[in-house]
C-alpha positions in Angstrom: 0.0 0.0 0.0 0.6 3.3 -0.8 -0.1 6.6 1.0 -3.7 7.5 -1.1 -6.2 10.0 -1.2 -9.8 8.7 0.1 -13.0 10.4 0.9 -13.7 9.6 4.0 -17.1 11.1 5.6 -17.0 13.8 3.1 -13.7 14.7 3.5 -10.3 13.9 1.3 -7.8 12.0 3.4 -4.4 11.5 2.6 -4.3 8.0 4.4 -0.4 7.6 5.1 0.9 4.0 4.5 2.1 2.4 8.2 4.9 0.5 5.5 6.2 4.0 4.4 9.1 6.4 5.3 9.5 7.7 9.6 8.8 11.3 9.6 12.3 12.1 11.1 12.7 15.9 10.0 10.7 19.0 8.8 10.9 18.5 5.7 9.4 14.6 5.5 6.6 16.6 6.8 6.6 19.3 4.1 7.0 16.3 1.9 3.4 15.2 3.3 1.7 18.1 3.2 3.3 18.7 -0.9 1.7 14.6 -1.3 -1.6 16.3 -0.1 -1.9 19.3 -2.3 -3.0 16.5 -4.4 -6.8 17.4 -3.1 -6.3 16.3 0.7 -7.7 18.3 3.5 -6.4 16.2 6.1 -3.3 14.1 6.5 -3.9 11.0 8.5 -0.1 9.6 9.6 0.0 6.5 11.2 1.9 6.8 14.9 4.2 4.8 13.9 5.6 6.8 10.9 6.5 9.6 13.7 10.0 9.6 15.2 10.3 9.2 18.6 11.2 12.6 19.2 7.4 13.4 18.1 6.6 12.4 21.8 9.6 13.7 23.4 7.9 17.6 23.8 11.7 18.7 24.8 13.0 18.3 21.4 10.1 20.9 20.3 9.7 18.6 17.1 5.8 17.9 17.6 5.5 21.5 17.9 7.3 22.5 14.6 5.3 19.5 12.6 1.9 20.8 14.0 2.5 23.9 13.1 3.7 23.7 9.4 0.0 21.8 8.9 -1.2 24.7 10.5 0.5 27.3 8.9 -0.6 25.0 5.6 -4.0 24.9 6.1 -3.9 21.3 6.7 -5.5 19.1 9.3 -3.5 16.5 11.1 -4.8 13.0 12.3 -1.8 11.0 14.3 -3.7 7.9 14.2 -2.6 4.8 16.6 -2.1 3.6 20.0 0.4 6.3 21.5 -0.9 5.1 25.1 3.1 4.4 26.3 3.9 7.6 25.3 1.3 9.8 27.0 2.1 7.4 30.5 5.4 8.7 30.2 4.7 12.3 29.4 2.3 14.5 31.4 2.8 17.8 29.0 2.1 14.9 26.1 -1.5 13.9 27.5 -1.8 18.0 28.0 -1.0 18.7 24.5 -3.0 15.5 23.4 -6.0 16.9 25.1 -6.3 20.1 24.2 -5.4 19.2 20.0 -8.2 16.9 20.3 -10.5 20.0 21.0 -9.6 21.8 18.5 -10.4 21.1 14.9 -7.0 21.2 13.3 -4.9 18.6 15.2 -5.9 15.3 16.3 -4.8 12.4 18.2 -7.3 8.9 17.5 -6.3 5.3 18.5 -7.2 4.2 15.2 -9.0 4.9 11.8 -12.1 3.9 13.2 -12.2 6.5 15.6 -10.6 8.9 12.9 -14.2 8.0 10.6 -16.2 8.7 13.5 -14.8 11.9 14.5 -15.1 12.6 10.6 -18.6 11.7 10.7 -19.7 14.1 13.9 -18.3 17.1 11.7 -20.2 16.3 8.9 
């Protein structure tokens, strides 16, 4: 599999392979968010395509990713189980919490959850 566009409850996904390349740096972000000008509003990347220094809030590299979908105009699903990482990490659960109530960044255990959050906006 390859990451792919889908419409998914009315909205144009880019659904990130799990198989594909970590997102390591900046710029394998940028290289997302240039995959989704393809027609995507949202850019669902499985957790396991994020470095570890996604979760690690002291290396300020979660920060810098949110923000370029931001200052793109993209939303940003991290979809997967991230539960080790948010026991470990209070300002993780705090930054989890409060993306998740917003409607540009979110945090879902899976793709299930990501259609059903899809769903409630539609």
């Amino acid at each position: 599999m390859t990451d792919v566009v889908e419409e998914r409850s009315g909205v144009q996904v880019l659904m990130c392979d799990p198989a594909g390349p970590k997102v390591a740096t900046t710029q394998d972000a940028l290289d997302l968010i240039g995959s989704a000008f393809l027609g995507a509003e949202m850019v669902a990347v499985p957790a396991e395509r994020l470095d570890e220094e996604f979760f690690s809030l002291g290396t300020r590299f979660a920060g810098e990713i949110m923000q370029k979908f931001v200052n793109y105009r993209l939303r940003l699903a991290v979809v997967g189980d991230i539960s080790q990482h948010l026991e470990a990490s209070s300002a993780l659960r705090a930054l989890v919490h409060e993306s998740n109530r917003s409607d540009h960044i979110w945090f879902v255990p899976d793709v299930d959850a990501l259609d059903a959050r899809l769903a409630a906006r539609a």
